[in-house]
MARDREN-633585 format. One record per residue: residue in three letters; x, y, z of N, C-alpha, C in turn. Coordinates in steps of 0.001 Angstrom, whole numbers, padded with zeros to 6 digits, always signed. Layout:
<sites>
alaXYZXYZXYZ...
</sites>
This chain:
<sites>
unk-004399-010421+006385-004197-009065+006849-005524-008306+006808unk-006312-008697+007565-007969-007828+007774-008002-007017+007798unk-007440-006727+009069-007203-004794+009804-006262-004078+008543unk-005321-004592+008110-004631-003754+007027-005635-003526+005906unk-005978-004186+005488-007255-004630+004163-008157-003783+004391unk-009072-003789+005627-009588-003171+005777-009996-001486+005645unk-008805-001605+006744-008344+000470+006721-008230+001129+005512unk-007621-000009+004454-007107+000999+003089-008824+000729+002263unk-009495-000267+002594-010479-000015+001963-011774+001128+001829unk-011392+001408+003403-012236+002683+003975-011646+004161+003681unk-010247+004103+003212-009266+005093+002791-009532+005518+001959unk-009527+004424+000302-009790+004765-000745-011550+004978-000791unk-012333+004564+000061-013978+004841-000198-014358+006421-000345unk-013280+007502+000508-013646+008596+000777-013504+009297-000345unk-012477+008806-001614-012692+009352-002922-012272+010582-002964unk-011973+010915-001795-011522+012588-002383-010183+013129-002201unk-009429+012793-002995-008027+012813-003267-008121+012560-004821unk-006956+013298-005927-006699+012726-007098-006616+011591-006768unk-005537+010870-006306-005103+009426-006294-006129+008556-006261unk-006638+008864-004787-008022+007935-004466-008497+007807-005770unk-008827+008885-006590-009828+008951-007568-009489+008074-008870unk-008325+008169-009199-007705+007690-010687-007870+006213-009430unk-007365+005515-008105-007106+004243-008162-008464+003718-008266unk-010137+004253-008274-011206+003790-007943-011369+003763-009585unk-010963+004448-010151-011406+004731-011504-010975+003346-012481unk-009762+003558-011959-008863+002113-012869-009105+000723-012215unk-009835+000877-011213-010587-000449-010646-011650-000584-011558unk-012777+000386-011310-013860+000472-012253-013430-000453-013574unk-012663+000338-014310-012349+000093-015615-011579-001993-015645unk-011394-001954-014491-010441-003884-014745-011714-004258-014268unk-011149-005831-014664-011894-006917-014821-012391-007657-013249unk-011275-006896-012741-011356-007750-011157-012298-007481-009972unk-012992-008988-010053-013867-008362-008603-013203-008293-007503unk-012377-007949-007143-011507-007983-005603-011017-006361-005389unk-011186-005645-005057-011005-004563-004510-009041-004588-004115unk-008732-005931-003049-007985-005537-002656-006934-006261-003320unk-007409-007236-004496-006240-007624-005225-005828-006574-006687unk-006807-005900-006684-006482-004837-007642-005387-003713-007055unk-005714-003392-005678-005104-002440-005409-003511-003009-005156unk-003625-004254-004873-001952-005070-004874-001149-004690-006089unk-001831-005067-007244-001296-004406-008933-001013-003639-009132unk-001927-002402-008404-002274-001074-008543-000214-000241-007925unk-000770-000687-006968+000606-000734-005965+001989-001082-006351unk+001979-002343-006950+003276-002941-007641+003554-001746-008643unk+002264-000939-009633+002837-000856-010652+003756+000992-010079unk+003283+001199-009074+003950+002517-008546+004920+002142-007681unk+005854+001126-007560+006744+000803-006390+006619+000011-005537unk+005804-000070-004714+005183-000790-003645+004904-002279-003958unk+006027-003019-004022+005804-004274-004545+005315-005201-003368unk+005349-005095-001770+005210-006134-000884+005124-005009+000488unk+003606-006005+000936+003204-005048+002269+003177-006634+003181unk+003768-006583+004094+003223-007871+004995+003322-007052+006719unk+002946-008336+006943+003001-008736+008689+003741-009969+008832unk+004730-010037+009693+005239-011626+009459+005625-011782+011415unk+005419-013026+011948+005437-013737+012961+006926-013172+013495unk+006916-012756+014554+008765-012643+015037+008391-013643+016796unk+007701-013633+017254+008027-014210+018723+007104-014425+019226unk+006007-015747+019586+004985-015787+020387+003548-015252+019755unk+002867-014154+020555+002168-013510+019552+002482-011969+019132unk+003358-011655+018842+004081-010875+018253+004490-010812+016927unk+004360-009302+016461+004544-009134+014580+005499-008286+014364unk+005723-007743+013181+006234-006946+012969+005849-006664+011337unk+005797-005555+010928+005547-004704+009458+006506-004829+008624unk+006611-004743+007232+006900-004209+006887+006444-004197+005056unk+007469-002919+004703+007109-003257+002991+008305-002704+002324unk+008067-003277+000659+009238-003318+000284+009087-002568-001237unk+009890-001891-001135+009496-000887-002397+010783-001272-003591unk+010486-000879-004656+011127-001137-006130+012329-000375-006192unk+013279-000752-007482+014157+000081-007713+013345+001644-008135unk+012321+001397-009228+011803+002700-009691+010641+003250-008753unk+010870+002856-007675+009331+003494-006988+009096+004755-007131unk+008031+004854-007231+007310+006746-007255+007337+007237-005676unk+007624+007016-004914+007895+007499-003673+009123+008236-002834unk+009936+008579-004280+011935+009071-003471+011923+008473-002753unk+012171+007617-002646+012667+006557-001481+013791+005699-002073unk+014267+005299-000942+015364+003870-000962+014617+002581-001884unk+015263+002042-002402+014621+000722-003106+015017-000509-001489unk+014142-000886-001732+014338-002297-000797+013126-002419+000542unk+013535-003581+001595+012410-003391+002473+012882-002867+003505unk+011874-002211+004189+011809-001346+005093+010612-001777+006588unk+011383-002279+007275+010516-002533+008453+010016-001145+009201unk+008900-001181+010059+007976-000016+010045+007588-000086+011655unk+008389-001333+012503+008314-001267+013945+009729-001793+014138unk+009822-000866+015258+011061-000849+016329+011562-002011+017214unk+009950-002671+017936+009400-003544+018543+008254-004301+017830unk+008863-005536+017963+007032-006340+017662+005917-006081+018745unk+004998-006042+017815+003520-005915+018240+002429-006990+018198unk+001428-006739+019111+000279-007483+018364+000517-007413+016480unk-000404-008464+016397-000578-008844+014994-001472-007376+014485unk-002739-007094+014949-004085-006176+014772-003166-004724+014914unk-002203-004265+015887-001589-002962+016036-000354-002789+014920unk+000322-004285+014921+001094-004183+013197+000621-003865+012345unk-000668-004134+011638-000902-004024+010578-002124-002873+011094unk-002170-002181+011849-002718-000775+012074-001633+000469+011808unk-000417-000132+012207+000935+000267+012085+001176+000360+010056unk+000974-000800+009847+001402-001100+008220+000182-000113+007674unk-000882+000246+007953-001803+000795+006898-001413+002285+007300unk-000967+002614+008625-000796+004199+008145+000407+004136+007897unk+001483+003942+007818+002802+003885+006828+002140+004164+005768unk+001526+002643+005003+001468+003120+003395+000204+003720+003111unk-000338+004413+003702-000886+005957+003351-000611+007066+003572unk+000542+007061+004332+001659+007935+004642+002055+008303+003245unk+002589+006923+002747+003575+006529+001319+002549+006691+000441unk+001525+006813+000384+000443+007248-001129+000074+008596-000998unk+000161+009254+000468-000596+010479+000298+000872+011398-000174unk+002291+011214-000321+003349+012225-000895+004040+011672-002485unk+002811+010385-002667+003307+010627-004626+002743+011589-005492unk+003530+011721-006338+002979+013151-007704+001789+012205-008664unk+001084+012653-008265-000238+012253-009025+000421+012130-010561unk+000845+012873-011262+001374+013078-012409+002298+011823-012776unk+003027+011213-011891+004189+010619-011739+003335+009514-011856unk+002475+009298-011020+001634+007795-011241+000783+007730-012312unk+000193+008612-013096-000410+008540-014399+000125+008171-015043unk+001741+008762-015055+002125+008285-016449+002980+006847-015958unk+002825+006673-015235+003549+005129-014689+002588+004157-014700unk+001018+004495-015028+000487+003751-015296-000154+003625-016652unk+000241+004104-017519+000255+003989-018795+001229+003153-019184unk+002090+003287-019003+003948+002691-019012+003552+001198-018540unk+002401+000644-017686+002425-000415-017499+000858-000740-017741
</sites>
């Protein structure tokens, strides 16, 4: 998932958001050199347990992700597809990265602090 990988990497670079800030911070602070496997953890531990792209027809995709019973997002627990129609693979997961920055930019900063203490 490049184009998805990508976008959120250029998302969180701009740093200027609480969130952005505590998720660059608690990268800093782990052990992991991977940017985007931290932010997978990072993610699980606020809800967001599974972001994909998966094959439906030819070259055609479709989104989606799948959030927790306790997610920090008021939301439904379970997965949630994020196209109507399959797409290119590159416009799915252009599709999947503004969804879930959609879904990071309306959590309570507060709510994820202390959910990440808790884990």
């Amino acid at each position: 998932m490049i184009t998805y990988n990508n976008t959120l990497i250029e998302y969180f670079k701009k740093n200027d958001t609480e969130f952005k800030k505590l998720l660059n911070k608690e990268f800093e602070k782990s052990r992991l050199a991977s940017f985007i496997q931290f932010m997978d953890g990072f993610f699980c531990k606020i809800g967001l347990i599974s972001v994909i792209v998966k094959p439906i027809e030819g070259s055609k995709w479709d989104g989606q992700y799948t959030l927790s019973d306790n997610n920090l997002f008021s939301k439904e627990p379970g997965d949630i597809l994020i196209t109507n129609t399959p797409l290119r693979r590159k416009e799915a997961e252009d599709k999947l990265s503004e969804v879930v920055i959609e879904l990071l930019s309306i959590v309570n900063i507060n709510d994820v602090k202390k959910q990440i203490i808790l884990n």
